[in-house]
C-alpha atoms as a printed R data frame, in Angstrom:
    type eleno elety resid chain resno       x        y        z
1   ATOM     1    CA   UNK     A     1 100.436 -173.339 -144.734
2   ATOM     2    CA   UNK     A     2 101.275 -169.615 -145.155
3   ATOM     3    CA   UNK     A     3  98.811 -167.939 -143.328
4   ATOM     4    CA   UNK     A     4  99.976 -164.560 -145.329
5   ATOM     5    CA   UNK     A     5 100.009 -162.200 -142.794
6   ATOM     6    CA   UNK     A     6 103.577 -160.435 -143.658
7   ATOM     7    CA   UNK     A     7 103.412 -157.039 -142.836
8   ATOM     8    CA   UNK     A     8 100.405 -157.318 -142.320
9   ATOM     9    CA   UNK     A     9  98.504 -155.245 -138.960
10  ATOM    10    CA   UNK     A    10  96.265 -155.446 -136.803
11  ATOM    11    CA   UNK     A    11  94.421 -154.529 -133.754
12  ATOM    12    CA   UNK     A    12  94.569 -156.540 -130.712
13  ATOM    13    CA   UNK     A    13  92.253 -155.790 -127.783
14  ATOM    14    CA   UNK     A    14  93.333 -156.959 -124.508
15  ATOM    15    CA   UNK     A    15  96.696 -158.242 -125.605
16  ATOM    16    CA   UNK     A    16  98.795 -157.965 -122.643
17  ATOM    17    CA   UNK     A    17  97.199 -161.069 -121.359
18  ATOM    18    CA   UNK     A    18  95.209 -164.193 -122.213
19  ATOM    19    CA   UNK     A    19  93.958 -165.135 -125.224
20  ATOM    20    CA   UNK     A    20  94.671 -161.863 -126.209
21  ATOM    21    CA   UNK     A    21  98.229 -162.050 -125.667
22  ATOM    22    CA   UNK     A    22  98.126 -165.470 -127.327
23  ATOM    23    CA   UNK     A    23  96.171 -164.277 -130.646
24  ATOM    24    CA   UNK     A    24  99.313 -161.706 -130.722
25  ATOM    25    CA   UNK     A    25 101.873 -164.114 -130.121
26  ATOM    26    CA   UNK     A    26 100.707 -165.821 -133.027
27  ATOM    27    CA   UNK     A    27  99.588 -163.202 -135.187
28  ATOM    28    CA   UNK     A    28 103.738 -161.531 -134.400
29  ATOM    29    CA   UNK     A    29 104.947 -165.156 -135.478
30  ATOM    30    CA   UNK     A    30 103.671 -165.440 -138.751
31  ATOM    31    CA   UNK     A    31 105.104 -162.157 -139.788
32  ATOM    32    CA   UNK     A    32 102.144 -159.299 -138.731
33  ATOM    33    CA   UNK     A    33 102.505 -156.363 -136.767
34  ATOM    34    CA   UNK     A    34 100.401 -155.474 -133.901
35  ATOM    35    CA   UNK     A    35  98.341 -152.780 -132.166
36  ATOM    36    CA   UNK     A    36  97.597 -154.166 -128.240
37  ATOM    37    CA   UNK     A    37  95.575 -152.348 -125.959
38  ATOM    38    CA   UNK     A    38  94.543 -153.009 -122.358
39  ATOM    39    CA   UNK     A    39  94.076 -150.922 -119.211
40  ATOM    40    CA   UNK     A    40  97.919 -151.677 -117.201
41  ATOM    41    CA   UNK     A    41 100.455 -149.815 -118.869
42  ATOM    42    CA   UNK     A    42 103.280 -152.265 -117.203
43  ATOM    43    CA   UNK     A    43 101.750 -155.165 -118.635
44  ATOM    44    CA   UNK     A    44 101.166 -153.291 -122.053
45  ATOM    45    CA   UNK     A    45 104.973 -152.899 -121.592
46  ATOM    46    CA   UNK     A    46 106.008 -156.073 -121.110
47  ATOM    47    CA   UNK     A    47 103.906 -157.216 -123.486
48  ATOM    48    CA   UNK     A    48 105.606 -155.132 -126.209
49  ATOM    49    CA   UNK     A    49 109.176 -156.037 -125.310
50  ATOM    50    CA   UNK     A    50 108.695 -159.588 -125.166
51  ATOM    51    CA   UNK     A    51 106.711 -159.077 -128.863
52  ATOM    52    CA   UNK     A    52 109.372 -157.566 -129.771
53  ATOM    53    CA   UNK     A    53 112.005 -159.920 -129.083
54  ATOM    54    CA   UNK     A    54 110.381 -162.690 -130.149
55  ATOM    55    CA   UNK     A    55 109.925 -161.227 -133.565
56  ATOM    56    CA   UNK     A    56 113.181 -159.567 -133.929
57  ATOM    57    CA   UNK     A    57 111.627 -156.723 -135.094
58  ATOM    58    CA   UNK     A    58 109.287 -153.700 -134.459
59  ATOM    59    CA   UNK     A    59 106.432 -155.922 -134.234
60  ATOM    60    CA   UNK     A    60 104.470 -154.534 -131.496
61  ATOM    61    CA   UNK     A    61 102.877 -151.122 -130.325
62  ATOM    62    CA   UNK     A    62 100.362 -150.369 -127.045
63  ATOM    63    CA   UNK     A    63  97.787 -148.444 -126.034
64  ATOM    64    CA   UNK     A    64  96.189 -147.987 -122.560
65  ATOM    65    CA   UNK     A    65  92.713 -148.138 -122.942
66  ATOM    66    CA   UNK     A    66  89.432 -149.369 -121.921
67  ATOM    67    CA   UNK     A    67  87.054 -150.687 -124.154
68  ATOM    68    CA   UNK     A    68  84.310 -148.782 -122.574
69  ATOM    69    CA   UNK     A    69  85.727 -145.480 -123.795
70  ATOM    70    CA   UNK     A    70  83.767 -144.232 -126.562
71  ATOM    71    CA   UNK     A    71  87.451 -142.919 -128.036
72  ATOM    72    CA   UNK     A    72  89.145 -146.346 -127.751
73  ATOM    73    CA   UNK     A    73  87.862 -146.950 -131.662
74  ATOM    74    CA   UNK     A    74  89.515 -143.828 -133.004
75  ATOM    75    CA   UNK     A    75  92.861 -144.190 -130.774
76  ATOM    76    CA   UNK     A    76  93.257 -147.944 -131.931
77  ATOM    77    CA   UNK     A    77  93.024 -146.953 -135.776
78  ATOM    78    CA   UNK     A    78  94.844 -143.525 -135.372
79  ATOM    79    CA   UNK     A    79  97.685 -146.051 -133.416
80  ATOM    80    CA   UNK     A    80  97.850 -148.924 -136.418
81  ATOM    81    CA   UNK     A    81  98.050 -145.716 -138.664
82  ATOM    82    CA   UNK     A    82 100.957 -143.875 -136.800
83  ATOM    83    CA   UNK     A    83 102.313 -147.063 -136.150
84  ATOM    84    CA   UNK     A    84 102.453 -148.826 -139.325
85  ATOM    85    CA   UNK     A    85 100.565 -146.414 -142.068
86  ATOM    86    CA   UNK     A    86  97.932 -149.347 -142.222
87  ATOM    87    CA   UNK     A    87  95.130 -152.070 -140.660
88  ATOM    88    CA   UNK     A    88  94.147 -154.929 -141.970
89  ATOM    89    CA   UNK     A    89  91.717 -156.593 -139.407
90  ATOM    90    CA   UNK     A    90  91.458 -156.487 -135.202
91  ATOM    91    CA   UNK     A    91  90.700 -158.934 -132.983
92  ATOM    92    CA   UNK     A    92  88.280 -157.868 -130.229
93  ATOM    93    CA   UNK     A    93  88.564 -159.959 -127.337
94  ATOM    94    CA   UNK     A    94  85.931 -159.345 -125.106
95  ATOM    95    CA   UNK     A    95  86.611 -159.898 -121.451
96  ATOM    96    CA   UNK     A    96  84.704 -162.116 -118.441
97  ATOM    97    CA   UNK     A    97  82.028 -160.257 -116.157
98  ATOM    98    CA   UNK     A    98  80.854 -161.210 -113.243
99  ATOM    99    CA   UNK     A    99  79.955 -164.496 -112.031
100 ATOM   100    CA   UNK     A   100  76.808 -165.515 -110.276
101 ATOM   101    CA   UNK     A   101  72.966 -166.628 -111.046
102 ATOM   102    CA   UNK     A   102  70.387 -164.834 -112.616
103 ATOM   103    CA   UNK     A   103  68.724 -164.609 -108.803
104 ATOM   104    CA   UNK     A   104  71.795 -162.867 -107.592
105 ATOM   105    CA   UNK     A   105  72.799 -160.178 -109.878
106 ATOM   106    CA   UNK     A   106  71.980 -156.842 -109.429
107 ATOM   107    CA   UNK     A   107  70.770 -153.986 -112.052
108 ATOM   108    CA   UNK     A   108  73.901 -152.276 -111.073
109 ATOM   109    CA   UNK     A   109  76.353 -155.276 -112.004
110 ATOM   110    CA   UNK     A   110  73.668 -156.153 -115.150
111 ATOM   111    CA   UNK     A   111  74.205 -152.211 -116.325
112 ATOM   112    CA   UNK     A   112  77.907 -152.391 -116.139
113 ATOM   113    CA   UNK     A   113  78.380 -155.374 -117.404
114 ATOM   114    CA   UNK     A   114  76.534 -154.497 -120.836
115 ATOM   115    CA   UNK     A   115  78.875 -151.072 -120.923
116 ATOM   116    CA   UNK     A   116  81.777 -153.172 -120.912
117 ATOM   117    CA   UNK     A   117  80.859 -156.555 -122.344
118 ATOM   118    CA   UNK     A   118  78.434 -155.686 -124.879
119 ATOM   119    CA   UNK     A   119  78.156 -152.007 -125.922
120 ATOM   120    CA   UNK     A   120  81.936 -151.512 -125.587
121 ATOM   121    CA   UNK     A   121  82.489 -154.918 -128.086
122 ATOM   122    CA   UNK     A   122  79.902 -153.350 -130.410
123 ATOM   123    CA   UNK     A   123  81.367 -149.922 -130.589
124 ATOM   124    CA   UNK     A   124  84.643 -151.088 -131.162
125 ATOM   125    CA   UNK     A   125  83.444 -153.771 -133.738
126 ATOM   126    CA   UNK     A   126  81.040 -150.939 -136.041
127 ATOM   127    CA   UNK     A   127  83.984 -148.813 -135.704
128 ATOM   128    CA   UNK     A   128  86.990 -150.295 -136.209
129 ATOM   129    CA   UNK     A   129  85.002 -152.671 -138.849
130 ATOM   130    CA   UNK     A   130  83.801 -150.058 -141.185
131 ATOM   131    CA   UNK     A   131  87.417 -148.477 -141.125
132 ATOM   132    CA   UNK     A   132  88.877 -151.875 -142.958
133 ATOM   133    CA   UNK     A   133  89.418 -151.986 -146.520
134 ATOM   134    CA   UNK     A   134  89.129 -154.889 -148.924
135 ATOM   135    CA   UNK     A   135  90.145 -158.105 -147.647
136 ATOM   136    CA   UNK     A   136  90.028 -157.053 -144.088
137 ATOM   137    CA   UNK     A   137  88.901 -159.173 -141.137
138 ATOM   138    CA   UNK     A   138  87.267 -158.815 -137.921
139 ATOM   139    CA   UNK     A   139  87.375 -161.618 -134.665
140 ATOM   140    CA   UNK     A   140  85.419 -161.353 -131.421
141 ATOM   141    CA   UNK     A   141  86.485 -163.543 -128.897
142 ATOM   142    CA   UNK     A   142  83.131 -164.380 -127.076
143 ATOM   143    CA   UNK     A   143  82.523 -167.677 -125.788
144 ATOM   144    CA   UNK     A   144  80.556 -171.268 -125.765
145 ATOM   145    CA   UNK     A   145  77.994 -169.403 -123.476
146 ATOM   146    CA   UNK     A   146  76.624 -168.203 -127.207
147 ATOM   147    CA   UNK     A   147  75.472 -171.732 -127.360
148 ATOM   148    CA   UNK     A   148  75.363 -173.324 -124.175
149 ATOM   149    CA   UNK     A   149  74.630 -171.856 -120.744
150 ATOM   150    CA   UNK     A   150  77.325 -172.185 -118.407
151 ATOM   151    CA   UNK     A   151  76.775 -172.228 -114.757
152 ATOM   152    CA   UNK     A   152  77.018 -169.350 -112.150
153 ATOM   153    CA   UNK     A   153  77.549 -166.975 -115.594
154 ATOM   154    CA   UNK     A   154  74.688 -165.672 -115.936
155 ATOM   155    CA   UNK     A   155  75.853 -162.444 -117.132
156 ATOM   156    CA   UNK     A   156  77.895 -164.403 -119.918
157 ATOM   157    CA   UNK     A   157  74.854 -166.370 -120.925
158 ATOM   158    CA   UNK     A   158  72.581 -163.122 -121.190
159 ATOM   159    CA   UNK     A   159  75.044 -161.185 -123.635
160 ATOM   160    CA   UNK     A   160  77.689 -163.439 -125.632
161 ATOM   161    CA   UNK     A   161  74.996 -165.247 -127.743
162 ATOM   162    CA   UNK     A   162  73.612 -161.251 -128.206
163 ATOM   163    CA   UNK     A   163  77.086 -160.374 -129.393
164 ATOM   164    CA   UNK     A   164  77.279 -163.095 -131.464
165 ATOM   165    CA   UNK     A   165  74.081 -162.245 -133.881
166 ATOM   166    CA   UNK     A   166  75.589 -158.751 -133.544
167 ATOM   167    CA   UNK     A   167  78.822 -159.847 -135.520
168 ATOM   168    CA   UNK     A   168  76.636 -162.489 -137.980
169 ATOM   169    CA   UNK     A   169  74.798 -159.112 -138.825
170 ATOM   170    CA   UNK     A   170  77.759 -157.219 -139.465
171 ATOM   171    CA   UNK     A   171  79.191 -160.307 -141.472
172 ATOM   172    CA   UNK     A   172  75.912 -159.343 -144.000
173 ATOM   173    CA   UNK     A   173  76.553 -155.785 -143.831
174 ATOM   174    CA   UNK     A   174  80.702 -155.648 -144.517
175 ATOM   175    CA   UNK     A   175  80.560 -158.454 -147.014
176 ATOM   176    CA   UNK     A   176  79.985 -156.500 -149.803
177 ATOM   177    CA   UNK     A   177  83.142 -154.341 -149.473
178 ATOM   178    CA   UNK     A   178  85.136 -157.300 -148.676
179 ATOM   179    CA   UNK     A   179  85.311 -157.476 -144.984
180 ATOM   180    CA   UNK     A   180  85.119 -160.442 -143.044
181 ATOM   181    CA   UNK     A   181  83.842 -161.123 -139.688
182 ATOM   182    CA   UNK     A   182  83.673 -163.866 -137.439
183 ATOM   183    CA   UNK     A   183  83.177 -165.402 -134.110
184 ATOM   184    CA   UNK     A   184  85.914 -167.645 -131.772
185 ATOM   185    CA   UNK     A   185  83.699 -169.588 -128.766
186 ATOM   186    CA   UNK     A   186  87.080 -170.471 -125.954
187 ATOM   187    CA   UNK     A   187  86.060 -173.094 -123.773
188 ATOM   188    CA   UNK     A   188  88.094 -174.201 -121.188
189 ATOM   189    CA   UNK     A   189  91.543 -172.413 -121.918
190 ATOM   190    CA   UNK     A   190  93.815 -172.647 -119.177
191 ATOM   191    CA   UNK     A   191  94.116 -168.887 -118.907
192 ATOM   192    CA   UNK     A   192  94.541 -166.693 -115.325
193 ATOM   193    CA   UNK     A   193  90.417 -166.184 -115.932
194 ATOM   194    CA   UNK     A   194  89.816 -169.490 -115.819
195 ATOM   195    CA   UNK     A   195  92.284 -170.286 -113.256
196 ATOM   196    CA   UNK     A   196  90.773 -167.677 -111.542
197 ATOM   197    CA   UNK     A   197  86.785 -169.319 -112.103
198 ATOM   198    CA   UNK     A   198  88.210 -172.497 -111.233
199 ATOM   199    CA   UNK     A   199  89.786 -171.024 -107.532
200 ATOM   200    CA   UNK     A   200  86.056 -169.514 -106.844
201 ATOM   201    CA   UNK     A   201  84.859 -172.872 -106.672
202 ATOM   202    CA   UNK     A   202  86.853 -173.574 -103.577
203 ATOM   203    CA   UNK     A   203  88.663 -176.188 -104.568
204 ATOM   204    CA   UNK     A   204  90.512 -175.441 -107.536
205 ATOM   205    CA   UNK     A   205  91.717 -178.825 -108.671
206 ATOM   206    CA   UNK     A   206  88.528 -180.471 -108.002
207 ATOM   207    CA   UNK     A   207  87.007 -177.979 -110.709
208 ATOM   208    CA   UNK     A   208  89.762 -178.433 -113.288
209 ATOM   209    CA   UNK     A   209  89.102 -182.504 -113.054
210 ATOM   210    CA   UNK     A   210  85.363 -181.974 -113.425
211 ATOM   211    CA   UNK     A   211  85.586 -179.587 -116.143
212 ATOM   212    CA   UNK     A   212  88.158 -181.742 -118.020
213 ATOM   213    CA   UNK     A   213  86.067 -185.044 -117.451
214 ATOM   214    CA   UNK     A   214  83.011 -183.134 -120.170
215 ATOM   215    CA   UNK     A   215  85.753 -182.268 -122.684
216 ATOM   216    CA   UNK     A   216  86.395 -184.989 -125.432
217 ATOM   217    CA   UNK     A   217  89.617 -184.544 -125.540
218 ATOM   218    CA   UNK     A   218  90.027 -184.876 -121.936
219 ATOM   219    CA   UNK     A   219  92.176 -181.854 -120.786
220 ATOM   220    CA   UNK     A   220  92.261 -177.932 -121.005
221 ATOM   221    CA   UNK     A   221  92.825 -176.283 -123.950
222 ATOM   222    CA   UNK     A   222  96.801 -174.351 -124.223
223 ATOM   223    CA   UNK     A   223  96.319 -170.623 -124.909
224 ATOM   224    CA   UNK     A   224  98.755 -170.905 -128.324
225 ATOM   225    CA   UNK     A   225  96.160 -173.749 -129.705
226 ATOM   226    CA   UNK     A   226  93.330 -170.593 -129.341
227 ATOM   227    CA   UNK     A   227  96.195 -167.687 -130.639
228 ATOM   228    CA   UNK     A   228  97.064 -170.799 -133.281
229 ATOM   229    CA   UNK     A   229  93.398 -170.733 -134.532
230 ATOM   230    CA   UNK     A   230  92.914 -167.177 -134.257
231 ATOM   231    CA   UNK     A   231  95.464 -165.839 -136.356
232 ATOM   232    CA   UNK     A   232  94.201 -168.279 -139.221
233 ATOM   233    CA   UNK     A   233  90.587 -167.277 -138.816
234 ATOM   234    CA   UNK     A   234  92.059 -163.131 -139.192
235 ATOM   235    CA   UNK     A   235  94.334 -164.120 -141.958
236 ATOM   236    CA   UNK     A   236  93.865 -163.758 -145.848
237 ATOM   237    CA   UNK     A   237  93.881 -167.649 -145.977
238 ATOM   238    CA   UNK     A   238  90.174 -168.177 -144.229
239 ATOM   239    CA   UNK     A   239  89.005 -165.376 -147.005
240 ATOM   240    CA   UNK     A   240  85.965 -167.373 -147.478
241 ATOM   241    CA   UNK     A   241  85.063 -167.580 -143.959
242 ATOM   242    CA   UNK     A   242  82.691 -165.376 -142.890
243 ATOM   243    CA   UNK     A   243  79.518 -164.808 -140.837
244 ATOM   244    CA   UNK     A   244  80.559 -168.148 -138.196
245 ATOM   245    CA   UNK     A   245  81.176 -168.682 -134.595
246 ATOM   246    CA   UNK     A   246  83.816 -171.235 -134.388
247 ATOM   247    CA   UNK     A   247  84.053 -173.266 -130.879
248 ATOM   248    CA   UNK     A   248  87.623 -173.861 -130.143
249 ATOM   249    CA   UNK     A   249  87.168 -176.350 -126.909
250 ATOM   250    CA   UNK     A   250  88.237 -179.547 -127.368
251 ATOM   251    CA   UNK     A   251  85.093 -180.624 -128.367
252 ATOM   252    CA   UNK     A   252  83.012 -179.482 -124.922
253 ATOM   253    CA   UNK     A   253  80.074 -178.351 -126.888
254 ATOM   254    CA   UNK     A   254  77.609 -180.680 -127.942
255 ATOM   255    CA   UNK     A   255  75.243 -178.463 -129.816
256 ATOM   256    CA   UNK     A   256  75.582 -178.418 -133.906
């Protein structure tokens, strides 16, 4: 299938790493150009040379930035427009706060983590949305806390499933000119996060083998198979698909 994304640009939040970095691998691969942000300018480097390379091309530019900054929306777009004199859709991936119970997180951590996780996703999502023209196409990489708790992620489970009715909302409200938005849900992605989750346990492997005994397909998901499914969910050939949270797990979720 030709995904048509030739030429095509856009934004990439948190693309130095993880399924970030995977949604650009993929998105660089079938021809698009990129806009990456993050908050490590080495790995922003990196990043872009390896982009680069693979592509053969100018296919990649960074920005350091934090998606709590109120003027990350406005450097992203005025970076796709120096960069490549256009945008065609961004892919907001939203990244992991803290874990713990409801019982044991503070106001403090709460407070932050809506900055960062929620507000910041929102900003950049009203912003960045309303700048696309016809045909464009927003992504938010959330998670399958929208429809499932997960446990010891509190946090998660209190604002994902928020963010999600935020982007079904702006689905109704960009439709008319054209725009597109939808939802990815990861589950287990073997990623440094989840690594990372997994190692908090205490026993690492032990984690992994539980996790991967509730997944259908018995195993963790490869970061391509999410940058695989994410570049076809931004691209002009899912133009009817809009307003949907699509799990990409391996079949963990059992909710419709």
């Amino acid at each position: 299938m030709d995904l048509q994304l030739t030429d095509r640009v856009y934004i990439v939040t948190g693309g130095a790493r993880g399924l970030g970095r995977a949604s650009a691998d993929a998105l660089v691969a079938e021809g698009a150009r990129v806009v990456i942000s993050g908050r490590s300018q080495g790995s922003l480097d990196e990043a872009v040379a390896r982009l680069n390379a693979s592509a053969g091309r100018d296919a990649a530019v960074a920005v350091v930035a934090d998606n709590t900054d109120v003027r990350t929306p406005a450097r992203l777009l005025a970076a796709a427009q120096d960069a490549w004199g256009r945008l065609e859709g961004a892919l907001i991936s939203v990244g992991g706060p803290p874990k713990g119970p409801v019982t044991a997180i503070t106001d403090e951590q709460w407070s932050e983590a809506f900055g960062s996780v929620f507000l910041g996703a929102v900003r950049l999502s009203r912003e960045i949305g309303t700048a696309l023209p016809e045909g464009g196409s927003l992504g938010l990489v959330l998670s399958s806390s929208v429809r499932a708790p997960l446990p010891q992620m509190a946090i998660s489970n209190g604002l994902r499933p928020g963010l999600a009715m935020v982007a079904k909302t702006l689905a109704d409200e960009l439709g008319p000119r054209g725009v597109r938005v939808n939802g990815l849900l990861p589950g287990r992605i073997a990623t440094e996060r989840v690594a990372e989750l997994d190692a908090s346990t205490g026993d690492a492997a032990a984690a992994r083998r539980a996790a991967e005994a509730t997944i259908p397909l018995g195993r963790y998901g490869e970061p391509r198979e999410f940058g695989a499914v994410a570049a076809f969910v931004l691209s002009p050939a899912a133009s009817f698909l809009t307003g949907v949270m699509l799990p990409v797990d391996g079949g963990l979720l059992r909710v419709l």
